[in-house]
C-alpha positions as CSV (number, residue, x, y, z in Angstrom):
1,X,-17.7,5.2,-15.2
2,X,-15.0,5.3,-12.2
3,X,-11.4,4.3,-13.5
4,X,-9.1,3.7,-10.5
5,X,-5.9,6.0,-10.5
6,X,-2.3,3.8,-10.8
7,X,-0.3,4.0,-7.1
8,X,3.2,3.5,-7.7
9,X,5.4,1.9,-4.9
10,X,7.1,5.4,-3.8
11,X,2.8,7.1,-3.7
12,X,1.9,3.8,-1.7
13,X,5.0,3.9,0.7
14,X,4.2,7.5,1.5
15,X,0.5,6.8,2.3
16,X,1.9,4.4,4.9
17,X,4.3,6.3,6.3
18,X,6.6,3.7,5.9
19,X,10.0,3.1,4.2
20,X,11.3,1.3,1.3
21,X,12.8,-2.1,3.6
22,X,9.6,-2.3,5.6
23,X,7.1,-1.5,2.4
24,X,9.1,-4.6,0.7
25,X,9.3,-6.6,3.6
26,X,5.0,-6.0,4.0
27,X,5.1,-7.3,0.5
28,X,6.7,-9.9,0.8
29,X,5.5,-11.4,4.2
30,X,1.9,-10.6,2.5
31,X,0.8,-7.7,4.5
32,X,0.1,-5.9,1.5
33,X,-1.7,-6.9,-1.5
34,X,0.1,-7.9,-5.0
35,X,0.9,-5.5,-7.4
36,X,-0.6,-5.3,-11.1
37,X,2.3,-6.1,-13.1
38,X,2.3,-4.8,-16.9
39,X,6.1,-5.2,-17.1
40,X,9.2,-5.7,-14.7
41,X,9.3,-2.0,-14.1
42,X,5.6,-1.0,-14.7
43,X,4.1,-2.0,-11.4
44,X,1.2,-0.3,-9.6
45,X,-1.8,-0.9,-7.0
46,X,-5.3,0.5,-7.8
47,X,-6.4,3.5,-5.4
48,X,-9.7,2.0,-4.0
49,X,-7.2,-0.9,-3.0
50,X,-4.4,1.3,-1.3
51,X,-7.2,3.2,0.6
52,X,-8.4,0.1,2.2
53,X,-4.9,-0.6,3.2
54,X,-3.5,2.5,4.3
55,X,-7.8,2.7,6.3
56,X,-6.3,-0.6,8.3
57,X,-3.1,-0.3,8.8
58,X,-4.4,3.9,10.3
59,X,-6.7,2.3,12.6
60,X,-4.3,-0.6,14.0
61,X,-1.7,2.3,14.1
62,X,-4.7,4.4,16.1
63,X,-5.1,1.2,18.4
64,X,-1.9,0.9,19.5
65,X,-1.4,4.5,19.9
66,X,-4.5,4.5,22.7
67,X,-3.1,1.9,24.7
């Protein structure tokens, strides 16, 4: 069995390469998927999920970077 490792905010911001006003403003505009929520301070993504983010926002990053 494959459990998913817990990605905090800060783990997931890093992976991005992206700051805390732009990571929340993603969120909210809903660039980024939801977060699991267990509490109002216990909030994480699953790994397999941040991968396929931080996979699309590297290749529209690698896009803009050729042209």
């Amino acid at each position: 069995m494959n459990i998913d490792k817990r990605v905090r905010a800060s783990e997931f911001m890093n992976l991005l390469s992206v700051g805390r006003t732009k990571f929340y403003r993603m969120l909210k505009r809903g660039e980024l998927p939801k977060p699991i929520k267990l509490s109002e301070k216990d909030v994480f993504w699953h790994e397999s999920q941040v991968k396929k983010e931080v996979e699309k926002y590297k290749q529209e990053s690698d896009n803009i970077a050729c042209t």
